[in-house]
SEVEXVEX-138512 format. One record per residue (C-alpha): residue number from 1; x, y, z. Coordinates in nm, 2 decimals, decimal comma. Example, Ala and Ser with C-alpha at 12.3 -4.5 7.8 and 13.67 -1.06 7.14 Angstrom:
<sites>
(1; (1,23; -0,45; 0,78))
(2; (1,37; -0,11; 0,71))
</sites>
This chain:
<sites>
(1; (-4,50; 3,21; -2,71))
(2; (-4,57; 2,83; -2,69))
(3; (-4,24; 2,69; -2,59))
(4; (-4,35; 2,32; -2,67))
(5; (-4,40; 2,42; -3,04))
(6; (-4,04; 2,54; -3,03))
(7; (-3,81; 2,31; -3,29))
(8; (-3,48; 2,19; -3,21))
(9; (-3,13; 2,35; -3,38))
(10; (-3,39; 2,54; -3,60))
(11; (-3,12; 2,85; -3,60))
(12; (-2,82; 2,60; -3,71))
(13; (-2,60; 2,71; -3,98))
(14; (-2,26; 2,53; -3,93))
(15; (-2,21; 2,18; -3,83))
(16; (-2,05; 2,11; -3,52))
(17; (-1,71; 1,98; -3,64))
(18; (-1,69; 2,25; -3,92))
(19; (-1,79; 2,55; -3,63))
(20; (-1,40; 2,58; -3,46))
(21; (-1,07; 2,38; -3,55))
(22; (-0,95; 2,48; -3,25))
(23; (-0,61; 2,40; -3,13))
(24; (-0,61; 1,95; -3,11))
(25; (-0,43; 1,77; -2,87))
(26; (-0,18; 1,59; -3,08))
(27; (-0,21; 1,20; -3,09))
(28; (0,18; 1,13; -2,88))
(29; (0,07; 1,44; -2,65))
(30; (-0,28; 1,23; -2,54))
(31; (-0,08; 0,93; -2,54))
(32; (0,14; 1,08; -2,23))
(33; (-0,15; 1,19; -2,08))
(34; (-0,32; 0,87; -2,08))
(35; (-0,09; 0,65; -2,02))
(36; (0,00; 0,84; -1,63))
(37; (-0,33; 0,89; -1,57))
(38; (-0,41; 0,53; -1,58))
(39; (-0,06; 0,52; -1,36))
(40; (-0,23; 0,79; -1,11))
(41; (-0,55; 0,65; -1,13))
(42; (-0,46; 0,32; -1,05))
(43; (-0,23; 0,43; -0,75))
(44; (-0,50; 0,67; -0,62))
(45; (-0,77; 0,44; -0,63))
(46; (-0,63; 0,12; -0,57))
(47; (-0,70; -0,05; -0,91))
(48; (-0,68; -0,47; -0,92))
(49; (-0,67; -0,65; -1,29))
(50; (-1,07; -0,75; -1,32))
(51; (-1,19; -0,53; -1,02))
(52; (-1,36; -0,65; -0,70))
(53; (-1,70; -0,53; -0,82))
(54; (-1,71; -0,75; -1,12))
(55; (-1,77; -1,09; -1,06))
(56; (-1,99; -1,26; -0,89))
(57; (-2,34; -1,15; -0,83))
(58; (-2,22; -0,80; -0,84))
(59; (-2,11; -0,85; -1,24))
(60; (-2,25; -0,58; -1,43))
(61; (-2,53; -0,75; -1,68))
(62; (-2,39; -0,55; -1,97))
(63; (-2,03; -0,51; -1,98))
(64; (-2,00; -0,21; -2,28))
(65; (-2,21; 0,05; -2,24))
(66; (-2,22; 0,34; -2,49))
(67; (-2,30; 0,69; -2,30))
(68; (-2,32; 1,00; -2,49))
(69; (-2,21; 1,31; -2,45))
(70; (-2,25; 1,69; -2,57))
(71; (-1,91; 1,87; -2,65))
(72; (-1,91; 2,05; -2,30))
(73; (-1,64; 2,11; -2,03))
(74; (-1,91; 1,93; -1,82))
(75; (-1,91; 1,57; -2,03))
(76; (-1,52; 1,53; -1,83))
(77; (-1,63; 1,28; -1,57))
(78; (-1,81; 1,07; -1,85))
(79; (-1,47; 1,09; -2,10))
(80; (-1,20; 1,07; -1,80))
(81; (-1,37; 0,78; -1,71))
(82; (-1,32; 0,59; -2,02))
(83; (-0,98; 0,77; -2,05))
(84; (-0,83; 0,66; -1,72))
(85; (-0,95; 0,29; -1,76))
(86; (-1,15; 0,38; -1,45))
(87; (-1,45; 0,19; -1,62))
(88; (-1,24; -0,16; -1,57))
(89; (-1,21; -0,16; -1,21))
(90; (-1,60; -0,19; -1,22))
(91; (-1,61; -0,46; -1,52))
(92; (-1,71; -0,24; -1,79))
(93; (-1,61; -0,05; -2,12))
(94; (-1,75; 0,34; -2,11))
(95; (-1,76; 0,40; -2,48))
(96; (-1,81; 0,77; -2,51))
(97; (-2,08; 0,91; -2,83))
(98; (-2,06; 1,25; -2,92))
(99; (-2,38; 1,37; -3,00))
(100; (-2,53; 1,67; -3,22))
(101; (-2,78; 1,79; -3,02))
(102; (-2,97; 1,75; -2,71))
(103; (-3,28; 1,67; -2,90))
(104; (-3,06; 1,40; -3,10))
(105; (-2,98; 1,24; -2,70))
(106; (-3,30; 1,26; -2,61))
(107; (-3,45; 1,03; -2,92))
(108; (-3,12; 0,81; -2,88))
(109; (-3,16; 0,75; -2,49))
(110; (-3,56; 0,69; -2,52))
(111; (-3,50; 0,47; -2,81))
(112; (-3,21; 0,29; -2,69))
(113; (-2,99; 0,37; -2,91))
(114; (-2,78; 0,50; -2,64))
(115; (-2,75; 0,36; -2,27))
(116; (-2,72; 0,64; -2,10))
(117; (-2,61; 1,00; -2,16))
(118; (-2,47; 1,32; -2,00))
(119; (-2,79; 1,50; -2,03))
(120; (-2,96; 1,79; -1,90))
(121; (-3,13; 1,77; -1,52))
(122; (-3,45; 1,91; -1,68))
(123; (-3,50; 1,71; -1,98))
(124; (-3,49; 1,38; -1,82))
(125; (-3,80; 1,54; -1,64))
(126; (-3,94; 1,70; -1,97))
(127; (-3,95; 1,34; -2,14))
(128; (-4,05; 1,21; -1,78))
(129; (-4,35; 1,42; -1,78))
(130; (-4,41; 1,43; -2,14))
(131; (-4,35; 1,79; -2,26))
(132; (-3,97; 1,75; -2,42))
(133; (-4,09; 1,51; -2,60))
(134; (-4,25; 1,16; -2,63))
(135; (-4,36; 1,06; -2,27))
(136; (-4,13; 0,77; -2,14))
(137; (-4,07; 0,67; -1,79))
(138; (-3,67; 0,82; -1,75))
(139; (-3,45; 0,82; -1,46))
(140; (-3,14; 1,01; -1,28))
(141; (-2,86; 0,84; -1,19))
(142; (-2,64; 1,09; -1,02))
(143; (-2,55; 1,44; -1,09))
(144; (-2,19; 1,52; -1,33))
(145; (-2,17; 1,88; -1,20))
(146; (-2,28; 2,19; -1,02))
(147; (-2,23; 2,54; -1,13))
(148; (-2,00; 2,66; -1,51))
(149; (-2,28; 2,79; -1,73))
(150; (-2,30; 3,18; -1,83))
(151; (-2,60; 3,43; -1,98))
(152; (-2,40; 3,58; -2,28))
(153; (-2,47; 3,91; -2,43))
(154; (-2,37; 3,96; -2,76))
(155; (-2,09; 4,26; -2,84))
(156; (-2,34; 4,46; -3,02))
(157; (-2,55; 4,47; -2,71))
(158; (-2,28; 4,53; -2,46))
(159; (-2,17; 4,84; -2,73))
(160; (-2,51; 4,99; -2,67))
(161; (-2,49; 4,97; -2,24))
(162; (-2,66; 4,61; -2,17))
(163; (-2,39; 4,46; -1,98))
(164; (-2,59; 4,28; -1,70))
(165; (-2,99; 4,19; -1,64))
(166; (-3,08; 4,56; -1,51))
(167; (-2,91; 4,74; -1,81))
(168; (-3,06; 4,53; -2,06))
(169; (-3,40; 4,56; -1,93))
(170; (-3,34; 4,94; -1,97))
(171; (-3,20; 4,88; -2,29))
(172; (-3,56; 4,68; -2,40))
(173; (-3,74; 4,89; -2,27))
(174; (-3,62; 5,25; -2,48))
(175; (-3,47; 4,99; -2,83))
(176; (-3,84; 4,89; -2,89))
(177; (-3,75; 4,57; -3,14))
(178; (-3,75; 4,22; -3,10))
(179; (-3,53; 4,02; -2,87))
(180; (-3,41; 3,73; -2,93))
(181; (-3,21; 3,48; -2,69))
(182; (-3,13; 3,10; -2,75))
(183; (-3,10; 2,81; -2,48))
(184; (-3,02; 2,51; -2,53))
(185; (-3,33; 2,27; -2,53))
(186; (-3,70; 2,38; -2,42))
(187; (-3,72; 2,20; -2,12))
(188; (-3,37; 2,18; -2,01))
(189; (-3,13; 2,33; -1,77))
(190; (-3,04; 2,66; -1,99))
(191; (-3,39; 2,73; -2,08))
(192; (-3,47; 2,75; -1,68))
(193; (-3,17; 2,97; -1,61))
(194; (-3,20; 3,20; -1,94))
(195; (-3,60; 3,27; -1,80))
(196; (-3,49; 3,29; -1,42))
(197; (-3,27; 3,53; -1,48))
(198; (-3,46; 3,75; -1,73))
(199; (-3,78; 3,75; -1,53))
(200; (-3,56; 3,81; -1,22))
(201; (-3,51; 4,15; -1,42))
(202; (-3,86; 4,25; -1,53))
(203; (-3,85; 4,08; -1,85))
(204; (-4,10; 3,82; -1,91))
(205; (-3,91; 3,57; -2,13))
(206; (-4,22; 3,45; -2,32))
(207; (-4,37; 3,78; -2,36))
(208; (-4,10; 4,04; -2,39))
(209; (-3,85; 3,85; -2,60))
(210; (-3,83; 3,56; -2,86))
(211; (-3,67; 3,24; -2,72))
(212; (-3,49; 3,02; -3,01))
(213; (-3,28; 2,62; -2,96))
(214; (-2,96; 2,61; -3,10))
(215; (-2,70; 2,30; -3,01))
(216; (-2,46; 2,45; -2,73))
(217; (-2,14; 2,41; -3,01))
(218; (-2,35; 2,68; -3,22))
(219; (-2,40; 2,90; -3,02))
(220; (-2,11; 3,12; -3,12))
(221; (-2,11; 3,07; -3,47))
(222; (-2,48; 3,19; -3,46))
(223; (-2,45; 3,53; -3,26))
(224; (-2,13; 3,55; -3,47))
(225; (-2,38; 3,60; -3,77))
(226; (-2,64; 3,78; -3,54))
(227; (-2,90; 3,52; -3,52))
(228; (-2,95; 3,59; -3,11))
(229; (-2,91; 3,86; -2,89))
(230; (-2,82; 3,66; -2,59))
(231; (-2,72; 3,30; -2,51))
(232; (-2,74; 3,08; -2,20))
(233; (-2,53; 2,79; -2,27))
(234; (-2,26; 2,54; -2,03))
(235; (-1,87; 2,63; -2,08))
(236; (-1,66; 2,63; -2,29))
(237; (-1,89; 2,86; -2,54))
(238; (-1,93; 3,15; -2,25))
(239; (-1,56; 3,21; -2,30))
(240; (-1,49; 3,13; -2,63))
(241; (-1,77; 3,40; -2,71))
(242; (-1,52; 3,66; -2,50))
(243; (-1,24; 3,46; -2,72))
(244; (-1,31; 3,50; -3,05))
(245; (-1,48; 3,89; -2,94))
(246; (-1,86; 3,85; -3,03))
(247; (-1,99; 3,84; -2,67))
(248; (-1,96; 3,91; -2,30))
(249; (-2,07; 3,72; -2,00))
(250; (-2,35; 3,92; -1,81))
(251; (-2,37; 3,67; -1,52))
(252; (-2,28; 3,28; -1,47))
(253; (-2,53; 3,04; -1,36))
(254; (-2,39; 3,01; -0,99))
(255; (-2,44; 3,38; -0,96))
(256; (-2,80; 3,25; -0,99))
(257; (-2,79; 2,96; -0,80))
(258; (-2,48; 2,92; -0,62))
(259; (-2,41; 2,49; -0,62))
(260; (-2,71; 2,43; -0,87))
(261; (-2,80; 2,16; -1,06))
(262; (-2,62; 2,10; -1,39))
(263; (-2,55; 1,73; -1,63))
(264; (-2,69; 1,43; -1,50))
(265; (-2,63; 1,06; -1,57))
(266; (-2,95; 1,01; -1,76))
(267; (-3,11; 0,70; -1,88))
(268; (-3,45; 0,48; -1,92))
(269; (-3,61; 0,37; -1,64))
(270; (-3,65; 0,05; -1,84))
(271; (-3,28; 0,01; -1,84))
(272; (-3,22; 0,08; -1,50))
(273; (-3,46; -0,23; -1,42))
(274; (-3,28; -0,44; -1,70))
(275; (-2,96; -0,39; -1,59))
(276; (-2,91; -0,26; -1,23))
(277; (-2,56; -0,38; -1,22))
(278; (-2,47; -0,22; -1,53))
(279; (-2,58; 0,11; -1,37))
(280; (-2,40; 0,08; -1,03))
(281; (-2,08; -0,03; -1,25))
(282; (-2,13; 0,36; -1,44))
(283; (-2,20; 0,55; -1,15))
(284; (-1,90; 0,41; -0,99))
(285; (-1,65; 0,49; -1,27))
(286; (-1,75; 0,83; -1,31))
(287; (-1,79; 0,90; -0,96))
(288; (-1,45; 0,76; -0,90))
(289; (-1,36; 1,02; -1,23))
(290; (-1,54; 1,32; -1,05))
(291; (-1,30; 1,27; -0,77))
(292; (-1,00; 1,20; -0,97))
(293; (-1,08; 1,56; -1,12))
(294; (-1,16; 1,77; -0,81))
(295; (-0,84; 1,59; -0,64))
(296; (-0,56; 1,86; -0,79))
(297; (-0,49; 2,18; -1,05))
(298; (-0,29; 1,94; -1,23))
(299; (-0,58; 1,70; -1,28))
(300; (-0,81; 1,96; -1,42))
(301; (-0,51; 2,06; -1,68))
(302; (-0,50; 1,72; -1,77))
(303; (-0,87; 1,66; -1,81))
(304; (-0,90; 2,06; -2,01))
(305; (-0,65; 1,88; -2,22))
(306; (-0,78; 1,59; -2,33))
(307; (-1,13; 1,73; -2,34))
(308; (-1,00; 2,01; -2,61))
(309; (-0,95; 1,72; -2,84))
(310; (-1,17; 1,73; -3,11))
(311; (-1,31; 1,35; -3,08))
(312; (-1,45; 1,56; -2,77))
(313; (-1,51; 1,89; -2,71))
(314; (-1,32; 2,06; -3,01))
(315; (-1,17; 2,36; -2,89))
(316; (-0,87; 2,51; -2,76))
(317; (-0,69; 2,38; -2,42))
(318; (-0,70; 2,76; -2,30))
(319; (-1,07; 2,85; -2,35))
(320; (-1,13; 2,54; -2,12))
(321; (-0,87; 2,55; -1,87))
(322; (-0,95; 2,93; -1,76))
(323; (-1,30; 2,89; -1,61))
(324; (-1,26; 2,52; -1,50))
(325; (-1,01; 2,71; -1,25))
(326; (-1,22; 2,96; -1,19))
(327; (-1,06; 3,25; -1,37))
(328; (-1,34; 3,43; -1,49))
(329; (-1,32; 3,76; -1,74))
(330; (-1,63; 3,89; -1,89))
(331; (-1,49; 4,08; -2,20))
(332; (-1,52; 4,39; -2,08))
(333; (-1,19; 4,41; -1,90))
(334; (-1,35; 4,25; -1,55))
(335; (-1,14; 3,97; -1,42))
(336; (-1,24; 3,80; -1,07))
(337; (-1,12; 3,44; -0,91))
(338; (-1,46; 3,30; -0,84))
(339; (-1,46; 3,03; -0,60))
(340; (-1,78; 2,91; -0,73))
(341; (-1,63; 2,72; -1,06))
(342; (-1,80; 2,39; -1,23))
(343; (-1,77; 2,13; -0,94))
(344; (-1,81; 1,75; -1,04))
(345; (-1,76; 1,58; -0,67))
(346; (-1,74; 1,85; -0,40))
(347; (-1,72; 1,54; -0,15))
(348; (-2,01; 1,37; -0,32))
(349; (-2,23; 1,67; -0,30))
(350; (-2,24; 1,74; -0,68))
(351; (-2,35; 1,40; -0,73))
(352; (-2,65; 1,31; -0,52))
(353; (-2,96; 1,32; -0,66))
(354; (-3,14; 1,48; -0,45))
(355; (-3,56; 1,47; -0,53))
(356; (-3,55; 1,83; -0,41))
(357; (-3,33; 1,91; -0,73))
(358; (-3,54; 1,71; -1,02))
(359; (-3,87; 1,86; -0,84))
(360; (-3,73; 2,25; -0,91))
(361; (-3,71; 2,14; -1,27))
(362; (-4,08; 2,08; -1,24))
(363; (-4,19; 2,41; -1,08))
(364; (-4,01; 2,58; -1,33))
(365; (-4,18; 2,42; -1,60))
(366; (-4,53; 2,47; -1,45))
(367; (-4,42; 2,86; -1,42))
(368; (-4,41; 2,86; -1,78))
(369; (-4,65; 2,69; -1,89))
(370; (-4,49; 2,37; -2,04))
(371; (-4,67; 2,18; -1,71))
(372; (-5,05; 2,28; -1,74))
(373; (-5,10; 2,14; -1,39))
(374; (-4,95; 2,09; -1,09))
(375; (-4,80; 1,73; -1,10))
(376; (-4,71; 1,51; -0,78))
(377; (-4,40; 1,68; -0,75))
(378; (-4,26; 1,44; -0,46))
(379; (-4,37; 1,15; -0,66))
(380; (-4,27; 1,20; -1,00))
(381; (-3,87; 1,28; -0,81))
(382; (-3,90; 0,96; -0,65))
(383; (-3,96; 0,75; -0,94))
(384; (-3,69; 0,96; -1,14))
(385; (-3,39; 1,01; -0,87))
(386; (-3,26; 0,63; -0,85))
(387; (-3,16; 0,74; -0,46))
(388; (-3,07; 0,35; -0,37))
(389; (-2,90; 0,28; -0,64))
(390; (-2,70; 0,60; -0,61))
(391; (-2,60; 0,49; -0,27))
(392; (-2,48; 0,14; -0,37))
(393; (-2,25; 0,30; -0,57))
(394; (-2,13; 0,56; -0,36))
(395; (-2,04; 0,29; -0,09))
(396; (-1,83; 0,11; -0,40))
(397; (-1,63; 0,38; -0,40))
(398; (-1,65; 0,54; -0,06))
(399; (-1,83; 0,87; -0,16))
(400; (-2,00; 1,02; 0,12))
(401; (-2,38; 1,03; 0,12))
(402; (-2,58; 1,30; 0,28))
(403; (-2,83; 1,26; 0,53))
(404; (-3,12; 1,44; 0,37))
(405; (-3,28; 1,35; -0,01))
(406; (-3,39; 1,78; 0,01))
(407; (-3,19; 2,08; 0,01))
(408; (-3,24; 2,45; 0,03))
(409; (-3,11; 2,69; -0,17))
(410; (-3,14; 3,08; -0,19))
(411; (-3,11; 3,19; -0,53))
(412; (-3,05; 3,53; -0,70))
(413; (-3,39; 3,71; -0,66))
(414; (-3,43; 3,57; -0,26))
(415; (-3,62; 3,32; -0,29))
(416; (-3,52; 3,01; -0,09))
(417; (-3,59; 2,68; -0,29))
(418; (-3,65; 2,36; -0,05))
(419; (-3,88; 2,16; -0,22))
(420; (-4,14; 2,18; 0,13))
(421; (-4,48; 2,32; -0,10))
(422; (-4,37; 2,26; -0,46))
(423; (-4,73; 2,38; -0,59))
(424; (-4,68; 2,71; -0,41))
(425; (-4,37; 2,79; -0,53))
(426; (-4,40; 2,75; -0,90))
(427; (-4,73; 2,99; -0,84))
(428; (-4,54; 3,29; -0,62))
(429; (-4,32; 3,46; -0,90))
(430; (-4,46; 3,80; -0,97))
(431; (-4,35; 3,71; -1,36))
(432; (-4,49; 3,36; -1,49))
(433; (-4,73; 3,21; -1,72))
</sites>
């Protein structure tokens, strides 16, 4: 299957207001809610009418910045940060867009319609390199969180013994039909997690199975109908498939990769150039968000709840609020405290770009055949990762940097991922293109 010929949302049947009511927050409830987390916020970080980083040289070039978002637990840093007034303290208004589809960010953040986005790692790097999309020199500004996404199976699946990666492989392998999963954009974080984990079971995600994009918000509303057999998509739509009893979760994304790579800060490389200020300003707000939402329980109720609202994620408070604490159930009657939950600071960790991270993206796409040839892995993550830029802003808000732009990882199959021979990594999977 040619992945690039894939078409975006081409399974979508419901729009993404009209897919779940959910239960709102009420207007007086988000009122409350705002109105002491701009008290907290201010106490905690030491808030001063017109902010010490806006004036002067230091005044961001653009003071209103418009930064998208898809309706995801993991957009919180982006909305708490306009929420909390944390964007003041750096001289700018955050004005949070939700967004259809990644596709729809990806058009709106190369033609400028939007000036920056939560965005997936990978298709920054897909538009980067020219394969998700019209080629156009992009750039990461920090990471918005590690870990929170799940491989859903639907019910009907789970009914006939494929509960995990080795079961349904069995399953494939005696139901001779066609498969078909759905990720979220062909380039992009889901797509890399749904084939990891597939060919990590013997099942070759181009060749055993048909691979479909449907907007994360549809992604329940489609297996609902039976359009997919499986889903890799970021919470809350893992659990509101267990919810509303069309799916289970067969394994989360950290059970992959424990601490991976998940949203970035994405934007042009041409707007980091035109407005460097502008971009230290954002990262600043939302890191000091990230922290304001790892700080307490009580903070991440707050944030579930305002998030639930329908101007963001549209859902219910409770089918946010379980996994962001890390109270996991996988409809099947398994419960399990995992202390591996979505992460958006960590002490900074979650939000360094490291090259190593954007350079993974890379290997995966030259497994599968969306790179034809080996790029200059090193490079191209260079170029992307705005590391100095990243660091100005950590030291506006005191966010600890680590010493090394590389990490290593093990993930689920063994394999230890530290970005040292990029070239022979993406060629030593026994499954690949």
């Amino acid at each position: 299957m040619d992945v690039k010929k894939q078409q975006p949302d081409n399974t979508v049947t419901e729009s993404a207001e009209s897919v779940f009511t959910g239960a709102a927050v009420n207007s007086k409830r988000r009122q409350i809610i705002h109105t002491a987390g701009i008290a907290a916020g201010a106490s905690m970080m030491g808030l001063a009418p017109g902010g010490a980083w806006a004036a002067g040289s230091d005044k961001p070039e653009k003071e209103e910045v418009k930064i998208g978002f898809i309706p995801l637990t993991d957009c919180a840093s982006i909305v708490m940060a306009s929420v909390l007034g944390f964007d003041k303290k750096y001289g700018i208004k955050i004005i949070p867009s939700k967004e259809a589809s990644w596709a729809g960010v990806r058009d709106k953040l190369t033609n400028g319609e939007l000036d920056a986005s939560h965005v997936l790692y990978g298709l920054i790097y897909g538009v980067q390199m020219g394969i998700g999309g019209q080629k156009k020199d992009m750039a990461v500004l920090m990471g918005l969180n590690n870990n929170g996404q799940a491989i859903t199976l639907s019910k009907k699946l789970a009914d006939k013994g494929a509960v995990d990666g080795a079961s349904l492989a069995k399953l494939m392998q005696t139901d001779k039909r066609e498969y078909t999963f759905a990720q979220t954009f062909p380039t992009g974080t889901h797509a890399m997690w749904l084939y990891y984990w597939l060919a990590a079971n013997g099942i070759n995600p181009m060749k055993d199975a048909k691979v479909i994009t449907v907007p994360p918000p549809q992604m329940v509303a489609n297996m609902r109908v039976g359009n997919m057999d499986g889903f890799c998509v970021g919470e809350p739509w893992g659990h509101r498939a267990i919810v509303d009893g069309v799916g289970i979760t067969a394994i989360t994304t950290q059970d992959i990769w424990k601490d991976h790579p998940e949203k970035v800060l994405g934007t042009s490389l041409e707007f980091v150039k035109k407005y460097p200020n502008t971009c230290r300003a954002m990262m600043a707000a939302i890191l000091d968000a990230s922290k304001w939402i790892d700080a307490s329980l009580g903070n991440k109720n707050k944030m579930a709840e305002v998030i639930a609202d329908k101007s963001y994620v549209n859902t219910s408070k409770d089918v946010i609020d379980q996994r962001i604490l890390g109270r996991y159930q996988n409809g099947l009657g398994k419960t399990w405290d995992d202390p591996n939950y979505m992460k958006f600071y960590n002490e900074g960790t979650v939000n360094f770009p490291y090259l190593s991270d954007g350079m993974w993206f890379m290997t995966q796409h030259r497994r599968w055949g969306l790179l034809k040839s080996d790029p200059d892995y090193l490079a191209v993550a260079k170029s992307v990762n705005q590391i100095d830029l990243y660091k100005d802003a950590a030291a506006m808000t005191k966010t600890p940097v680590p010493k090394d732009v590389m990490r290593s990882s093990k993930l689920m199959d063994g394999t230890v991922w530290d970005g040292k021979n990029p070239a022979a990594y993406a060629q030593s999977f026994k499954i690949k293109i």
